[in-house]
N, C-alpha and C positions, 0 to 999 in steps of 0.2 A: 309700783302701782301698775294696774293693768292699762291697756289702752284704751278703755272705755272711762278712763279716770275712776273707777271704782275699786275701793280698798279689797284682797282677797285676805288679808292679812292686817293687823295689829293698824289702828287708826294713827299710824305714824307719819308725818307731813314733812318734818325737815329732817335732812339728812346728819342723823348722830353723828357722825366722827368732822365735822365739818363745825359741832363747839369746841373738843380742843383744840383744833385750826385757829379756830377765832379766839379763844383763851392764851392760846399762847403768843398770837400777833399783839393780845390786848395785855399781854404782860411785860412783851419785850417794848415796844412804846411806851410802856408806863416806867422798864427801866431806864429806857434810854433819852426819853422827853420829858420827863415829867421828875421822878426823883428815884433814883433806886435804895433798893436793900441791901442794910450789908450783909454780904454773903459770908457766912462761917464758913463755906465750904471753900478750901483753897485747895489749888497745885494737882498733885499726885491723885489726893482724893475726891476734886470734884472731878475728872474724867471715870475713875474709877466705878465712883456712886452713880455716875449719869448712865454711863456704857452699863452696869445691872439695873438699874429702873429702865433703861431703852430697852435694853434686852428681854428682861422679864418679862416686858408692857407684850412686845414684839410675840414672843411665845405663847401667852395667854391668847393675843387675839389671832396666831397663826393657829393652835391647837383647836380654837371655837371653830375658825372659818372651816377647818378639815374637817371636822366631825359634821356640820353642816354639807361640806361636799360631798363627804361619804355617803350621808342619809340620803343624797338626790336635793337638797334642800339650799335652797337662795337665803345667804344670811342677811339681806335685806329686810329690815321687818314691817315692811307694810307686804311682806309677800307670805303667800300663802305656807303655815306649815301643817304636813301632810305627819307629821311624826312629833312626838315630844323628846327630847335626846336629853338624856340624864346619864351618860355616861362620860368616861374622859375627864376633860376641867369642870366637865355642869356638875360631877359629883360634890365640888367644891363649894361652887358659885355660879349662882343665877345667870348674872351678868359678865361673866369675862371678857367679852370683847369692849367692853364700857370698863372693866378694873383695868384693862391695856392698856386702854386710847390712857388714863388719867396717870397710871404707872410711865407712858411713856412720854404724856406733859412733862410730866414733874423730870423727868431723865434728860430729856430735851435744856429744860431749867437749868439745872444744875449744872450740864457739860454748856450752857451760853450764859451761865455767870449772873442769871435775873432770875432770883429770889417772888419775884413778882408772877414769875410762871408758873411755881410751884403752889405758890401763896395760892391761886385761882384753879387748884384741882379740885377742892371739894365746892366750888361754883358749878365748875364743871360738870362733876357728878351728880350735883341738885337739877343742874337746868335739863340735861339728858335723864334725871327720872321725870320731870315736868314732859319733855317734847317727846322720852320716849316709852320707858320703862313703864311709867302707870298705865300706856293702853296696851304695851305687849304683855302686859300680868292679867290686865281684863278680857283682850285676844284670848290668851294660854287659857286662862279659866273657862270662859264658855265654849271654845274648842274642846278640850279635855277635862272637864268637870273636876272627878273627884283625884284623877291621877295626877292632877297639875295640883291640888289643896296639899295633897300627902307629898311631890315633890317638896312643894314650899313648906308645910312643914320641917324636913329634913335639910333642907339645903339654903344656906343663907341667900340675900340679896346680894352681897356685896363678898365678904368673907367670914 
């Protein structure tokens, strides 16, 4: 946000990556207070599966943030963008730094053994299209009109 508290960018107020924070504190309490799940995933292969959804998560949102830094562009989104970047992972997905954070919930999950953190990714990814996503598509569009329609045409939300 600028210092005049006035949005230059997307009408977005709380900071996205600060719900899987909160999803995953509110998973691992619910395993460890409350009652846990049983987890299929044992031994060998819950590190396994955790260390690739950590990692994948990790790439998606290291790949987004770069191509942002390349452009000159703050991946913060209530900040100003000067550019629409549909190249790299956006050719993919809309949102990859939001398929990260929720890839890297769920990795987090699984290598700390609570079911309950994983269970609360796709909370995760409704409440960040709630706080984020529906104003940065409303942003993108009246910034870039018909180039941001024909993005969204071609390129999913999610994947």
């Amino acid at each position: 946000m600028s210092d005049t508290g006035e949005s230059e960018g997307a009408a977005v107020r709380f900071p996205p990556p600060l719900v899987p924070l909160i999803a995953l504190a509110v998973g691992l309490a619910i395993s460890w207070l409350v009652v846990p799940l049983p987890n299929p995933i044992q031994g060998t292969w819950r590190i396994v599966i955790g260390v690739v959804l950590l990692g994948s998560g990790l790439a998606s949102m290291f790949a987004a943030v770069g191509l942002f830094r390349k452009s000159g562009q703050d991946p913060a989104p209530w900040e100003e963008s000067p550019e629409l970047i549909e190249r790299g992972i956006y050719r993919h997905t809309r949102n990859p730094m939001y398929l990260g954070m929720g890839a890297m919930q769920a990795g987090l999950g699984v290598l700390f053994g609570s079911l309950w953190v994983v269970v609360l990714v796709p909370v995760t990814w409704t409440a960040i299209y709630f706080i984020a996503i529906r104003h940065e598509e409303a942003y993108l569009g009246e910034k870039f009109g018909a180039e941001y329609e024909v993005y969204k045409s071609v390129v999913r939300r999610w994947i």
